[in-house]
C-alpha positions, -999 to +999 in steps of 0.1 A: +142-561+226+103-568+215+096-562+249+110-525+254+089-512+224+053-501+236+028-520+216+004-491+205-027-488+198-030-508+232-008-480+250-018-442+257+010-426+273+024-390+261+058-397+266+062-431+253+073-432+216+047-440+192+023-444+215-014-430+213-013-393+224+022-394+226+041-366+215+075-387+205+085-409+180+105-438+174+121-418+145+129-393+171+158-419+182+148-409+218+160-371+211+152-349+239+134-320+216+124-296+244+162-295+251+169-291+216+140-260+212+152-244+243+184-245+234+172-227+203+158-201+215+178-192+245+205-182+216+189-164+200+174-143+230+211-138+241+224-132+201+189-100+208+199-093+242+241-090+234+223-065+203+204-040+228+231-043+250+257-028+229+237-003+212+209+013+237+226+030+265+229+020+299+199+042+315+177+035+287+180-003+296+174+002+333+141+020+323+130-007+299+137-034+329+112-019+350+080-039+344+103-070+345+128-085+327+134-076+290+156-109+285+126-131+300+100-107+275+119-119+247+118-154+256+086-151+263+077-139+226+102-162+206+089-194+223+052-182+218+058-176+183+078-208+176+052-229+192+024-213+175+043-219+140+050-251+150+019-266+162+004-249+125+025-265+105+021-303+120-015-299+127-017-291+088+009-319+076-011-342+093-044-331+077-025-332+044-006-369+058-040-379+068-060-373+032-031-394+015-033-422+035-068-419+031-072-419-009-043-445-007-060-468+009-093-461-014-072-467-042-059-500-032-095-511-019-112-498-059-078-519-074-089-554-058-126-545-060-122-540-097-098-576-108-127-589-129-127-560-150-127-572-189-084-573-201-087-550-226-108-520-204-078-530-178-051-523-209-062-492-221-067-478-188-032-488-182-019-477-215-034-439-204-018-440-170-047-453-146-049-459-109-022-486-103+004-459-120+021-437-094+016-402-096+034-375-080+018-343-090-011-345-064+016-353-035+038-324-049+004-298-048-001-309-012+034-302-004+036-268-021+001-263+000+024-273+032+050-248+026+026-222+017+003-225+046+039-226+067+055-198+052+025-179+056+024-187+096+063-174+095+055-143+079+027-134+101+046-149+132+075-127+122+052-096+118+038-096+150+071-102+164+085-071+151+059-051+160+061-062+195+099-055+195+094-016+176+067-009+201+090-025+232+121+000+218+092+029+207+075+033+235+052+050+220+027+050+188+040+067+156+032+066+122+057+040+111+042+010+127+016+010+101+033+009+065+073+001+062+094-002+031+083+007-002+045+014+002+048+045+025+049+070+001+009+061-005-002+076+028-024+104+024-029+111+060-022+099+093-032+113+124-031+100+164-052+119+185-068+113+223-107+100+224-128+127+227-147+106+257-120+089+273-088+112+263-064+093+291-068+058+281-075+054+248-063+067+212-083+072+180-062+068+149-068+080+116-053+065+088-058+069+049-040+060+016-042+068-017-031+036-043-035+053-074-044+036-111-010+032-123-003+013-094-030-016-094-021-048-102-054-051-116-072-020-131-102-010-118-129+004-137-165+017-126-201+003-132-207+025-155-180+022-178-187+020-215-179-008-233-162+012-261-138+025-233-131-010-218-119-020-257-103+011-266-081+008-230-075-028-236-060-016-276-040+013-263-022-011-228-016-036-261+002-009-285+023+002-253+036-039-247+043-036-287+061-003-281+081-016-248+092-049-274+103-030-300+126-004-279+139-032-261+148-047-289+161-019-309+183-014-275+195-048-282+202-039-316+225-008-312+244-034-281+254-057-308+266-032-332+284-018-305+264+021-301+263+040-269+234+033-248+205+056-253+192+080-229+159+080-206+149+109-231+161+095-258+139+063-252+109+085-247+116+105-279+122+069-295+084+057-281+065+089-291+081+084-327+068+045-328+026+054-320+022+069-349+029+033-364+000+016-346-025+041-342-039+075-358-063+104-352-083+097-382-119+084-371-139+083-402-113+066-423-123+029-414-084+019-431-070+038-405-039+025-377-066+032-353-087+003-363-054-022-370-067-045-341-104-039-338-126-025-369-142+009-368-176-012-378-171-033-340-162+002-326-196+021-342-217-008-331-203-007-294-209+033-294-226+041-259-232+004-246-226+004-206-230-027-185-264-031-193-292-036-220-329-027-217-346-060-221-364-049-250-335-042-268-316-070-267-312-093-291-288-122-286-274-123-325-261-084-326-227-077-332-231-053-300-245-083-273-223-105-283-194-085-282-207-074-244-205-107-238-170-118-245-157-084-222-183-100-194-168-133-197-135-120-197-146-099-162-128-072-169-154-043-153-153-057-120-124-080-118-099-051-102-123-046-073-134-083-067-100-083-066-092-056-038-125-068-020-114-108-015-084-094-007-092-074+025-115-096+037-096-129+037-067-107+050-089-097+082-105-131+086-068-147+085-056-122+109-084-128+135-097-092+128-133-102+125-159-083+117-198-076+122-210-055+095-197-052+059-216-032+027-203-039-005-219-009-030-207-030-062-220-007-085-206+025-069-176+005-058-175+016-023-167-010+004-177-005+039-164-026+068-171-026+107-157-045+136-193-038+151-225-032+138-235-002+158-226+033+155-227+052+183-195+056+198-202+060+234-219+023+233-191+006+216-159-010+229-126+007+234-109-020+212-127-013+176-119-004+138-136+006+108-126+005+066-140+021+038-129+009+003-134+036-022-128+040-059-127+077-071-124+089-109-113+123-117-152+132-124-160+120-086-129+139-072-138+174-085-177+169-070-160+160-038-137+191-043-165+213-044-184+203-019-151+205+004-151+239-010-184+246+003-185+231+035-155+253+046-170+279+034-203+276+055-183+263+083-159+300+085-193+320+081-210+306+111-174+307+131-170+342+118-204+350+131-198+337+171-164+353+167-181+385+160-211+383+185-186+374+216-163+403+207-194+425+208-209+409+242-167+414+256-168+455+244-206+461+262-196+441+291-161+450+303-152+470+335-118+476+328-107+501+304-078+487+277-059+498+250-088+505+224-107+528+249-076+548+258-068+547+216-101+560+207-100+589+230-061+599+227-067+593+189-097+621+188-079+647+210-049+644+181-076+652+154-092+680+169-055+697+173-047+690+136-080+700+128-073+739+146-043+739+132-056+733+096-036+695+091-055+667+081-074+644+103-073+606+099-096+584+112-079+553+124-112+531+121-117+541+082-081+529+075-077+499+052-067+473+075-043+441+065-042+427+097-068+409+121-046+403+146-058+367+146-030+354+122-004+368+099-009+379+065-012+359+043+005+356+012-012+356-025-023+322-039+000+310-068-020+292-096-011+260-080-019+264-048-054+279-065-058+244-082-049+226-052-060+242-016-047+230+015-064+248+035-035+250+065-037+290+070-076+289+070-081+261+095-051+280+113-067+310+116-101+291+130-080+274+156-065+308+167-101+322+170-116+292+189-084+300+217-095+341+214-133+335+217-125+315+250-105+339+265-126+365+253-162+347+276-133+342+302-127+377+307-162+387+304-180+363+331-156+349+347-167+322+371-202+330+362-223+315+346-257+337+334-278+324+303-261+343+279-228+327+286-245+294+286-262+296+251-227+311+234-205+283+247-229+253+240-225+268+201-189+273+208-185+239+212-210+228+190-189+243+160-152+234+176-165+199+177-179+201+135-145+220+130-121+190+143-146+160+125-142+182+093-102+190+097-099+152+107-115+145+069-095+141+041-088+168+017-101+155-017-071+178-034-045+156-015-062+129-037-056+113-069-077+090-091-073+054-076-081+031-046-087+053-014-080+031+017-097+047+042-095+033+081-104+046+115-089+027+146-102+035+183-074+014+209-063+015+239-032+032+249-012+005+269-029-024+252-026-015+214-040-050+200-060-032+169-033-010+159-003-037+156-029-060+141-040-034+118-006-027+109-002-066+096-033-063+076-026-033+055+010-042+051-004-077+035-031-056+018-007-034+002+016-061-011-009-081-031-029-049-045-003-024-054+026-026-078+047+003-055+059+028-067+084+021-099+113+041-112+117+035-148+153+048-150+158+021-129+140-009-151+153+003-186+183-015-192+179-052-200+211-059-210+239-044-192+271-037-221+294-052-200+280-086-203+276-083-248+310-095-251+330-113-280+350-133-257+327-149-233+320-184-246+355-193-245+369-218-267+406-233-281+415-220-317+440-231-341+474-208-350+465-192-377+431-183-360+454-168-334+479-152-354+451-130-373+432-118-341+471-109-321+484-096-350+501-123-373+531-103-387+543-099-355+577-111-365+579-091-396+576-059-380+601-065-353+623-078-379+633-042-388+641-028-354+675-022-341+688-058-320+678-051-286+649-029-290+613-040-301+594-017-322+555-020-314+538+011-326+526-003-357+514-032-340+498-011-318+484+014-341+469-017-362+449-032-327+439+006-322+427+009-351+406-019-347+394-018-314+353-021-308+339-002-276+332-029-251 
């Protein structure tokens, strides 16, 4: 029997069990695990295949069975996936195997190295748990570390599976792909349009999302934020927490006495009354509620201090430096977008999206991210993506609102202006009579006969027009759609001229092509080109204050490896930056009344206990009823009386 085991390390063979390079072992108990992992996975290709077959009609299969088979494409991707997951996970319980053995072994070697240490060194080390004592809690962190990494691998493995399996079904690229579930609603704008240099083959994708303040796990705050506001945030998040504690448990409270439950409104109503406990408008009075957790002499001292002191200034035993230097300590100005910024990046570097060029404008906390360095699009790679990583305050979003404002503005007055010159080069250069020339000279032979017989003339070109015959008129602005501009009918109306100035140089040359025509169309498309960069923007009035996640994929069409890897990373992002949305109607009961119940520890009682909760004289009331017949409304009436509202 000695002889049939392989005496490793002597023996390299990758079948062998336990020997070097093998891929078996002898705890294995010579199992055949490529039988067992095809097994596997060829049930759960047919549990898929069994799934499409019975939902997705017949001729919809045919089609998808064109390129080859969609059974052996499945395969294909669940054995890629569980390899990959596989070979992860051992290659990093190895690594994790291997630095055990490692300090084990170091351990042992520092035990016998150190016998002739003094007895009583030996017994208090011993006494205070030293090396010879076994400890679990680094084996346990290196297991949690090998689930973690594992899990990870699985969750990314399942991602890309998915989207392989949408886009197999899709077909096609659509919005969804990118954010699923509960973070879609933060999607400011989303557009797929064909490269403007190769419009065939390749797609460029426009995607933005808006994750506003309420919604960050961390806060984020600017540079420039005052110290006095940091403290005076931190005081009013800490009398909310004291507020939400005391509603829920004054809800406990009326539970037990056995109230009705109170309303949403009621609970707000119930808040508003409780500020007025913990806080106050009074600023001068230094007793005040408002200056219960931090004194109006901290507060005046603070007045006006940003993130930074001129050196002459400072003085290291103020009451103002020092109190700067607990809130830097504590991180709190930049700890949101450190935060957002560690995030994306280990995100990208995890998912194999590297990148080439990255700016991180700290103090204006604006992140910019590039798979390449270069921009000029028509010497960069079909396969590429950029990110901007923006925080914007209310004060930044009404600049960018104006200046949105004017750049429209300037952009319709130079349109408006080549819409005008090409209708006058169409009137002095047309051949062919139309309506308006007929119209003009019908129109004066009507005046001149009202005019003889003494009627008044009207002059069709002095007439208060409503209608440019470009688009429909437009209805007046409500105050908030003043407050809030879209902009849809304007950049309508613009892409209804740019169709009517083509036609217009159509008509009028032709298939000539003289200098005039030339110059008019090279500004034509000088300004149609400006008009799609600017309507592919976003419009700051779609925005709110917050995170703006900004990112601007250029793929190809029948290849697709940015987008579904792009999808991965935002998904990811999303998850460990933003909160979601939250209902609170939903998270204000924390103790349902159905559960706050008398009777739900049960336990035995004794007679008499028994007797007085059912109703001990029983037997006295019945006693009086006729033989045969029980009389129970009193007994009744008494429980009924009694009774609690469960």
């Amino acid at each position: 029997m000695a002889d049939m085991l392989p005496k490793s390390p002597n023996v390299f063979d990758p079948e062998k069990p336990s020997a070097v390079g093998s891929r078996n072992s002898l705890a294995q108990m010579f199992r055949d695990q490529q039988k067992e992992v095809d097994n596997v996975i060829k049930e759960e290709v047919d549990k898929v295949m069994n799934h499409l077959t019975s939902k997705v009609p017949k001729e919809v299969l045919e089609r998808m069975d064109i390129m080859g088979g969609l059974k052996e494409k499945l395969f294909n991707y669940y054995n890629q996936n569980y390899q990959n997951m596989f070979n992860r996970f051992v290659v990093t319980a190895e690594d994790e195997m291997v630095k055990k053995v490692r300090n084990f072994i170091d351990k042992e070697e520092l035990k016998t190295l150190a016998r002739y240490t003094p007895r009583e060194i030996a017994q208090l080390l011993d006494q205070i748990g030293g090396m010879d004592k076994f400890n679990t809690s680094e084996i346990e962190k290196s297991i949690i570390n090998m689930y973690g990494h594992l899990q990870g691998h699985v969750q990314r493995g399942l991602n890309e599976l998915e989207n392989d399996t949408n886009s197999i079904l899709r077909q096609k690229n659509d919005i969804g792909a990118f954010i699923r579930g509960e973070n879609a609603y933060s999607i400011v704008k989303c557009a797929f349009k064909d490269n403007y240099y190769k419009p065939k083959t390749v797609t460029d994708t426009k995607l933005s999302v808006n994750i506003l303040d309420s919604e960050l796990i961390s806060p984020i705050f600017h540079y420039q934020t005052t110290v006095e506001y940091l403290i005076k945030d931190l005081i009013s998040k800490h009398v909310l927490d004291v507020i939400d504690k005391e509603i829920s448990a004054f809800k406990d409270q009326r539970a037990d006495e056995g109230l009705e439950d109170l309303s949403d409104t009621e609970i707000l109503f119930e808040k508003m009354k409780r500020v007025e406990d913990h806080t106050s408008d009074d600023k001068e009075n230094p007793d005040s509620l408002r200056y219960k957790y931090v004194t109006k002499t901290i507060i005046d001292r603070i007045e006006g201090l940003r993130a930074e002191i001129p050196q002459s200034e400072y003085d290291a035993q103020n009451i103002r430096e020092n109190i700067k230097k607990i809130i830097d300590i504590e991180n709190i100005r930049n700890r949101g977008f450190n935060t957002a910024i560690n995030s994306i990046t280990s995100i990208l570097d995890t998912s194999k999206m590297g990148y080439q060029y990255i700016e991180n404008l700290k103090n204006a906390r604006d992140c910019i991210i590039r798979e390449y360095e270069d921009t000029d699009v028509s010497k960069l790679p079909d396969e590429r993506y950029s990110i901007r990583l923006t925080y914007y305050d209310q004060e930044q979003l009404i600049a960018e609102r104006e200046a949105y404002d004017i750049q429209y503005k300037e952009m319709q007055k130079e349109i408006t202006r080549l819409y005008d010159i090409i209708e006058n080069i169409f009137r002095s250069k047309k051949t062919k009579k139309d309506f308006y020339d007929y119209a003009d000279k019908i129109l004066a032979k009507a005046n001149k006969v009202k005019a003889k017989m003494g009627l008044e003339t009207n002059e069709y070109s002095i007439l208060d027009k409503k209608w440019n015959e470009v688009t429909f008129v437009r209805p007046k602005d409500t105050e908030v759609q003043k407050f809030n501009r879209s902009y849809v009918w304007e950049k309508g109306e613009i892409k209804n001229m740019f169709i009517l100035m083509r036609e217009k140089l159509e008509k009028t040359f032709s298939n000539q092509n003289p200098i005039q025509r030339v110059a008019v169309e090279d500004r034509l498309n000088f300004l149609e080109r400006e008009f799609n960069r600017f309507e592919y923007m976003i419009n700051p009035y779609h925005i709110q204050p917050g995170l703006i996640l900004d990112i601007d994929i250029t793929s190809i069409k029948r290849k697709k490896y940015t987008l579904d890897a792009m999808s991965n990373v935002l998904n990811e992002f999303l998850h460990g930056v933003s909160k979601g949305f939250m209902d609170a109607a939903f998270a204000s009961y924390s103790r349902r009344r159905s559960t706050v119940r008398a009777d739900i520890d049960q336990a035995f009682m004794s007679s008499e206990e028994y007797d007085r909760q059912s109703g001990g004289d029983y037997l006295e009331e019945s006693s009086s009823a006729p033989e045969g017949i029980v009389d129970v409304s009193k007994n009744i009436a008494k429980q009924q009386g009694g009774l609690t509202e469960i």
